[in-house]
N, C-alpha and C positions, 0 to 999 in steps of 0.2 A: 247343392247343399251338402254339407259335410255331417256326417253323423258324429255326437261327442258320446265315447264309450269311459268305459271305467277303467283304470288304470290298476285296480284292488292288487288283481294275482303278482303284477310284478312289486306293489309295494309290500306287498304282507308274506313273499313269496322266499326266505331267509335260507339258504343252507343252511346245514348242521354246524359246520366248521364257523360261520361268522357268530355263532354262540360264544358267551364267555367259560373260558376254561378256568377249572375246579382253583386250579392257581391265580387266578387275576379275581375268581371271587372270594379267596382266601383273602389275598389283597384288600379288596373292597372291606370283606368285613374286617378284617384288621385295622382301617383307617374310618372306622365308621364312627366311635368317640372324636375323630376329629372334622368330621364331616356335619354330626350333629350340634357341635361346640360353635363351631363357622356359623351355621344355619341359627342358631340361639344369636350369636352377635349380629349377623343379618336385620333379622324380625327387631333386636333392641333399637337399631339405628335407622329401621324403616321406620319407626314407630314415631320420630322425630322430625321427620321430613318434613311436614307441613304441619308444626305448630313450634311453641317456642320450648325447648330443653327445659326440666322442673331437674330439682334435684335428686327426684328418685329417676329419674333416664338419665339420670348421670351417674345413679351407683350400679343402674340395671345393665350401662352400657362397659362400666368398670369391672361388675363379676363375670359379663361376658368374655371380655378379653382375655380376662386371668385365666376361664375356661379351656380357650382356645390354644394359648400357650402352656396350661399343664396337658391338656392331650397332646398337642406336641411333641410336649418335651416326652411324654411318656413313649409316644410314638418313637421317636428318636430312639430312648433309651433301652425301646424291644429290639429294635432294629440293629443296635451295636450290639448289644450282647448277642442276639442270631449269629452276628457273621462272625465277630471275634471267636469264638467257641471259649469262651471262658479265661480265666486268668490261667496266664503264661507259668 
């Protein structure tokens, strides 16, 4: 008969290094307007799945999008001006 033990320590069991460094959660929060904006047009278009589209999940699913691509664009537009260093 085989004994089943618990696997906990090696799953819960992380180095220090496999943590996120201060720069990738800098990252994170910097793309967090667009991570939210995604997640808003998500829930509008799950919301539709199993019954039929009314007009208002049609404007809900319209200001979502608009969302997604001004964080975008706004994303983009930190991001060029970062690396450019400003006007030549």
């Amino acid at each position: 008969m085989e004994h089943i033990v618990t696997v906990q320590d090696a799953v819960t069991a992380f180095a220090p290094w496999l943590e996120p460094t201060n720069a990738e959660l800098d990252a994170i929060e910097l793309e967090m307007p667009v991570i939210t904006a995604d997640v808003e047009l998500l829930d509008a278009q799950i919301m539709t799945i199993d019954r039929p589209v009314t007009e208002l999940d049609t404007r809900r699913i319209r200001r979502a999008r608009r969302r997604v691509l001004a964080a975008r664009r706004e994303l983009s537009n930190q991001a060029a001006t970062t690396t450019s260093g400003g006007a030549a």
